[in-house]
C-alpha positions in Angstrom: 130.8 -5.6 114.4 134.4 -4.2 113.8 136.0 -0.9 113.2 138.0 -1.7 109.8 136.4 -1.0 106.9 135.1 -3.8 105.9 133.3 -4.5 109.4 137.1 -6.2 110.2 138.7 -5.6 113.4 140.8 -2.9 112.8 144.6 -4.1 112.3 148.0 -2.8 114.1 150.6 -0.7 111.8 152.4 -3.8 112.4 149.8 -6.0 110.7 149.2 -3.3 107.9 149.7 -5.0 104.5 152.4 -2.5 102.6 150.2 -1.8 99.8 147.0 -0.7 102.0 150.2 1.8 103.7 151.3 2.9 100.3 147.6 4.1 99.4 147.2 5.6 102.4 150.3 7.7 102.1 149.0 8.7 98.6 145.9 9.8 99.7 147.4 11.7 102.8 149.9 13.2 100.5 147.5 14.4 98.6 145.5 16.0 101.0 148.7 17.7 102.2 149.5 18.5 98.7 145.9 20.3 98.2 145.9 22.2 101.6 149.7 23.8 101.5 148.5 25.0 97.5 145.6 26.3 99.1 147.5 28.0 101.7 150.3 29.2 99.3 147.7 30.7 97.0 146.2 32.6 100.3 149.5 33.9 101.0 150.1 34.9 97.7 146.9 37.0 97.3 147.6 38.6 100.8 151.2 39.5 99.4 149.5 40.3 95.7 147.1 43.1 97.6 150.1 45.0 99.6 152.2 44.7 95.9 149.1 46.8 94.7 148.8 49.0 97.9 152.2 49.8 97.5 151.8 50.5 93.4 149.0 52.3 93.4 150.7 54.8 96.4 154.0 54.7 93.8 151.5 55.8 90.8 149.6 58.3 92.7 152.6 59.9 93.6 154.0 60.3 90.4 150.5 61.3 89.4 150.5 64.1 92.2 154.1 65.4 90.5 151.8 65.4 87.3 148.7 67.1 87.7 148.5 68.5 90.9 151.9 70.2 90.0 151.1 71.2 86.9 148.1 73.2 88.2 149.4 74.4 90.7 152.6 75.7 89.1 151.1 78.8 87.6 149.6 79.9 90.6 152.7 79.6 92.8 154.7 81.0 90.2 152.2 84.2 89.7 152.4 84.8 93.7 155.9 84.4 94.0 156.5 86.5 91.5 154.9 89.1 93.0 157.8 88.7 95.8 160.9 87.8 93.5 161.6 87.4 89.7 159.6 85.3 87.4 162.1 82.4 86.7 163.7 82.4 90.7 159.5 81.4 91.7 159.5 79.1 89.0 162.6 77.6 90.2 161.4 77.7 94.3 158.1 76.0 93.1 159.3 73.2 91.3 161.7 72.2 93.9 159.3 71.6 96.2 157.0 69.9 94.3 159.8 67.6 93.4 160.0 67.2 97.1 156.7 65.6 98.0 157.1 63.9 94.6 160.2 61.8 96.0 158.5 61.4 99.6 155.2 60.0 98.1 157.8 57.8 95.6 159.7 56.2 98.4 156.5 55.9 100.3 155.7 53.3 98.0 159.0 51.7 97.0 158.7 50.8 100.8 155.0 49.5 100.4 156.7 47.0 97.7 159.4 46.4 99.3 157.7 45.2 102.5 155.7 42.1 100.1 159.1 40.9 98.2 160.0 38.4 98.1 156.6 36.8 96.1 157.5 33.4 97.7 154.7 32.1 99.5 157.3 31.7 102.9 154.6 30.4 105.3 153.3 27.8 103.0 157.3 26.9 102.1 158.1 26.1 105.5 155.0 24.7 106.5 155.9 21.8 103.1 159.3 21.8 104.6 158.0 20.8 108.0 155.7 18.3 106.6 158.5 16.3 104.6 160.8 16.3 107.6 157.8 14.6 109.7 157.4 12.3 106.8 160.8 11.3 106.4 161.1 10.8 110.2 158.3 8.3 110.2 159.5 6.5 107.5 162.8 6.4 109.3 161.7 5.4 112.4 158.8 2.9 110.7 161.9 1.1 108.9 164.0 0.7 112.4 161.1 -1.0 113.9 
């Protein structure tokens, strides 16, 4: 009994017929072709999550300016202007909370920043590495 397919002894790369090489490089290819969009599409989700990470820090921060500002405003204002005038609290208080606003803002321009591009780079050079292999068998298949 043999180890070819068909209960044939199995046959050298040499005695390969071309068209039984061709379909096996389609169906290789394939497979390649399905695992790298597999792993592009896992890269892209992990970028996709720290893209929201780093939103949703941006949009809490400018919802922090918002409410907890806003809320807090009156009180500052009312204890400061125990201290000082009226508008020079006013003025104290909402530089500050501009402050934290523009921390917690670049905070999470840096969160974004960190996941850009939205190229799937390990999958891209993973393809890249995979052609050059390819074209060096093929090169060194036709010198022999």
């Amino acid at each position: 009994m043999g180890d070819g397919a068909d209960g044939s002894p199995p046959k050298s790369a040499a005695e390969t017929p071309t068209s039984e090489l061709v379909q096996r490089a389609a169906e290789q290819i394939s497979r390649l072709v399905r695992q790298e969009l597999t792993a592009a599409r896992a890269e892209m989700t992990a970028k996709g999550k720290r893209v929201g990470v780093g939103a949703g820090l941006f949009g809490g921060g400018g919802a922090l300016a918002l409410y907890g500002g806003g809320a807090l405003v009156a009180a500052f204002v009312l204890v400061l202007g125990e201290v000082m005038p009226a508008w020079v609290a006013a003025l104290v208080v909402g530089v500050v909370l501009l402050v934290i606003a523009g921390l917690l803002a670049l905070s999470g321009k840096k969160r974004v920043s960190k996941a850009m591009p939205p190229v799937p780079k390990a999958a891209v050079d993973s393809v890249r590495a995979d052609a050059d292999v390819v074209r060096d068998a093929a090169k060194n298949r036709g010198r022999g």
